[in-house]
C-alpha positions as CSV (number, residue, x, y, z in Angstrom):
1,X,156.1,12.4,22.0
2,X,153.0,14.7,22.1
3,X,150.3,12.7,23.7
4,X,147.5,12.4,20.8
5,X,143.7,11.6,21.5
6,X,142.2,8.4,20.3
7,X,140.5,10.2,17.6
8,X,143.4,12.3,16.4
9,X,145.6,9.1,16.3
10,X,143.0,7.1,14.1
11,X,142.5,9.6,12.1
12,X,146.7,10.0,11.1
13,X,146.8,6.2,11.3
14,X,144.0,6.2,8.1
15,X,145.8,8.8,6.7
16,X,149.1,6.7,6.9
17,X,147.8,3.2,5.8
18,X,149.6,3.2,3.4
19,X,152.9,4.3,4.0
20,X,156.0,2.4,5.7
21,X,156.4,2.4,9.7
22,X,159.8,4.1,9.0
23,X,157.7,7.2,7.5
24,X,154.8,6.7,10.2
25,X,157.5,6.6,12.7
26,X,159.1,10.4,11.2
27,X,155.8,11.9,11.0
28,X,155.3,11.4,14.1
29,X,158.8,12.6,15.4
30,X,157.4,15.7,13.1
31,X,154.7,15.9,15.3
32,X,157.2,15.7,18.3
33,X,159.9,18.3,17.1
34,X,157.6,20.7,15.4
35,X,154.9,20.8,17.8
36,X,152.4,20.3,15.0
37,X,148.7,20.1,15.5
38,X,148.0,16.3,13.8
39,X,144.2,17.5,14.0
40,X,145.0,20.1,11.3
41,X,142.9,19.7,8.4
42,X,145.9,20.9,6.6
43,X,148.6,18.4,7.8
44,X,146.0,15.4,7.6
45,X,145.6,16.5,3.7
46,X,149.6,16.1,3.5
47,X,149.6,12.9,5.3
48,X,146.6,11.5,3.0
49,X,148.1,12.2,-0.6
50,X,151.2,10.8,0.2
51,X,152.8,14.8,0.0
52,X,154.1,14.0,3.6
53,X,156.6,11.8,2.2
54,X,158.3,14.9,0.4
55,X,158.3,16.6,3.3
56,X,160.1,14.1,5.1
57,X,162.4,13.5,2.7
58,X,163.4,16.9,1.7
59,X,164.3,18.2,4.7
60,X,163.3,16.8,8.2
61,X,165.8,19.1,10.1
62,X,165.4,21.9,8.0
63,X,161.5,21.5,9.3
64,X,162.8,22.0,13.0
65,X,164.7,24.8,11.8
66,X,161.5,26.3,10.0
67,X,159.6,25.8,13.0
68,X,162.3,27.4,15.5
69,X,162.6,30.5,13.2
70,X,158.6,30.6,13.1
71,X,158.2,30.1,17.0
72,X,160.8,32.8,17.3
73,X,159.0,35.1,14.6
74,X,155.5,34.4,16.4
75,X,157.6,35.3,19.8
76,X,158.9,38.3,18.4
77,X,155.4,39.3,17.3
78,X,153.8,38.8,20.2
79,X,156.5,40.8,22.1
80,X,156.0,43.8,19.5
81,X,152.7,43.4,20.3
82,X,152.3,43.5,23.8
83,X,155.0,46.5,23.5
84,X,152.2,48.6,21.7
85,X,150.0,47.3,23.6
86,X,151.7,48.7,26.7
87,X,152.3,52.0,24.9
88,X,149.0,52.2,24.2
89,X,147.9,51.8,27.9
90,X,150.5,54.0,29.2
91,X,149.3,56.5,26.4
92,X,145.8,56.6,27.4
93,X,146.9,56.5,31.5
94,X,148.8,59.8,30.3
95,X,145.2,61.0,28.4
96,X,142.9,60.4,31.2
97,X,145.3,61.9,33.5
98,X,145.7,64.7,31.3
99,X,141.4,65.3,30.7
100,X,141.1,64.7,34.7
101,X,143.3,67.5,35.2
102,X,141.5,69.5,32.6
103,X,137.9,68.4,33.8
104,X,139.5,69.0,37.7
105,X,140.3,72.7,36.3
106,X,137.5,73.5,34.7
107,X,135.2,72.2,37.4
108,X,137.3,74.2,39.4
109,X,136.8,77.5,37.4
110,X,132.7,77.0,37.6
111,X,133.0,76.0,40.9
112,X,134.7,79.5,41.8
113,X,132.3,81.5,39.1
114,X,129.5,79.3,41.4
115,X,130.7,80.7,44.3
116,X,131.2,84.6,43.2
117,X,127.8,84.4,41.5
118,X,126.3,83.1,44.8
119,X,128.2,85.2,47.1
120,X,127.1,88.3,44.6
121,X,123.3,87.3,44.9
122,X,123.8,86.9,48.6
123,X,124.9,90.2,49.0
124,X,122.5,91.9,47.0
125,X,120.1,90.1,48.7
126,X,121.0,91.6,51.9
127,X,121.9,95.1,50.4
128,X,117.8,94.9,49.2
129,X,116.8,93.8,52.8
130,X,118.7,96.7,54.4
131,X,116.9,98.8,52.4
132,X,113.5,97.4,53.0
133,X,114.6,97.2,56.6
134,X,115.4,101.1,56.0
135,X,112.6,101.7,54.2
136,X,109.7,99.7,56.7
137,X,111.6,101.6,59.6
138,X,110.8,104.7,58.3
139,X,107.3,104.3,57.0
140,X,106.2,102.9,60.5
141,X,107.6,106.4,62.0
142,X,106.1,108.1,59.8
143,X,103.1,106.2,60.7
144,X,103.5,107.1,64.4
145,X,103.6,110.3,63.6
146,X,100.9,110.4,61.7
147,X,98.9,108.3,64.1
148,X,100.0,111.4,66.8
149,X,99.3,114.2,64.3
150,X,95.5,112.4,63.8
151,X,95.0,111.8,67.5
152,X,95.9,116.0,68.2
153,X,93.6,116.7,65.1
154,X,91.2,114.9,67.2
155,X,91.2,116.6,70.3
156,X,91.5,119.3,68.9
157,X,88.3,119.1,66.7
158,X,86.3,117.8,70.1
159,X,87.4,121.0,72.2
160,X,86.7,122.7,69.2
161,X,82.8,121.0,69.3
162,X,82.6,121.5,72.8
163,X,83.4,125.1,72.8
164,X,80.8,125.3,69.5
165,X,78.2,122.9,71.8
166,X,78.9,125.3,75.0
167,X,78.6,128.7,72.6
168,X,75.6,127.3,70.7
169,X,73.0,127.9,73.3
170,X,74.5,131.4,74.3
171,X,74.6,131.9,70.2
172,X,70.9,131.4,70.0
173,X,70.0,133.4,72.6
174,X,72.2,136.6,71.1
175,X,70.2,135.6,67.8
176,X,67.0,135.3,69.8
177,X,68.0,138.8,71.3
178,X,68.8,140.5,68.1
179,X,65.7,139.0,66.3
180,X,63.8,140.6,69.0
181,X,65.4,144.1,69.0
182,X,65.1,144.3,64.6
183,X,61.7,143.7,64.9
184,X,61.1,146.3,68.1
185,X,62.9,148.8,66.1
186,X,61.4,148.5,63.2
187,X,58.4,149.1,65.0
188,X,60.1,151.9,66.9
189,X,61.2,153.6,63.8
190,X,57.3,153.5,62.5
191,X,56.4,154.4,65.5
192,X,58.4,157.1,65.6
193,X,57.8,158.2,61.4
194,X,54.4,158.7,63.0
195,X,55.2,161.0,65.1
């Protein structure tokens, strides 16, 4: 017999006062067979108005029958259930496995784009730098030269001075000397109007 709490019993005991131990004695063999819950509000209505009594009386092993046929209905159920259930999961293991391979993929794709934009930059980068590289190298020879062509300028313009500085004096003196000689031969050439 199913073990029944206290509270459960007194309860279906009340409900049962008035009935005959033989019909006490089959609801609770109902309880037994059919696995009943005694605490159902429903089956302590039966067992209060007396409707229990039809129940018993109608069919008692026609009740185990129900209640086979509805444990194997529930069972069956809970099978097709746990069936879809399992579809279910192995249809979204199949999904994810299906978007990781896509996400994998496409990752994949950037990841190479990544890499050729990179590799792209980096070479252009270094295709600008040999031509700075080009480019400095041949302004700073340019430079030299420069530098070299300014330096002979140089010397050049202080021989040039010196000869000047050294021809200056010697200059003067020719002017000094032909200042001299206009002047005496203008005077010579009066001189010699007079005459």
């Amino acid at each position: 017999m199913k073990t029944l709490n206290s509270k459960t019993l007194e309860v279906l005991d009340m409900c049962l006062a008035g009935e005959s131990p033989e019909v006490k004695a089959k609801v609770y063999q109902i309880i037994q067979v059919s696995e009943l819950d005694p605490s159902d509000p429903m089956f302590l209505v039966l067992a209060l108005t007396g409707q229990m009594r039809v129940l018993l009386e109608t069919a008692p092993s026609e009740l185990a029958e129900l209640m086979n046929e509805y444990k194997s209905q529930t069972e069956s159920s809970i099978e097709s259930i746990q069936q879809a259930i399992s579809e279910l999961s192995s249809t979204q293991e199949r999904q994810a496995r299906v978007i990781r391979g896509n996400l994998e993929s496409v990752s994949s794709g950037f990841a190479e784009g990544i890499k050729e934009v990179g590799m792209a930059t980096v070479s252009a980068i270094s295709e600008a730098n040999k031509e700075t590289l080009s480019q400095a190298t041949a302004a700073a020879r340019e430079a030299a030269q420069l530098r070299e062509e300014i330096a002979l300028l140089r010397q050049g313009v202080r021989q040039e001075r010196e000869t000047w500085t050294n021809q200056i004096p010697d200059f003067s003196r020719d002017v000094e000397k032909e200042k001299w000689f206009a002047e005496n031969l203008r005077e010579l050439t009066f001189m010699v109007g007079d005459i």
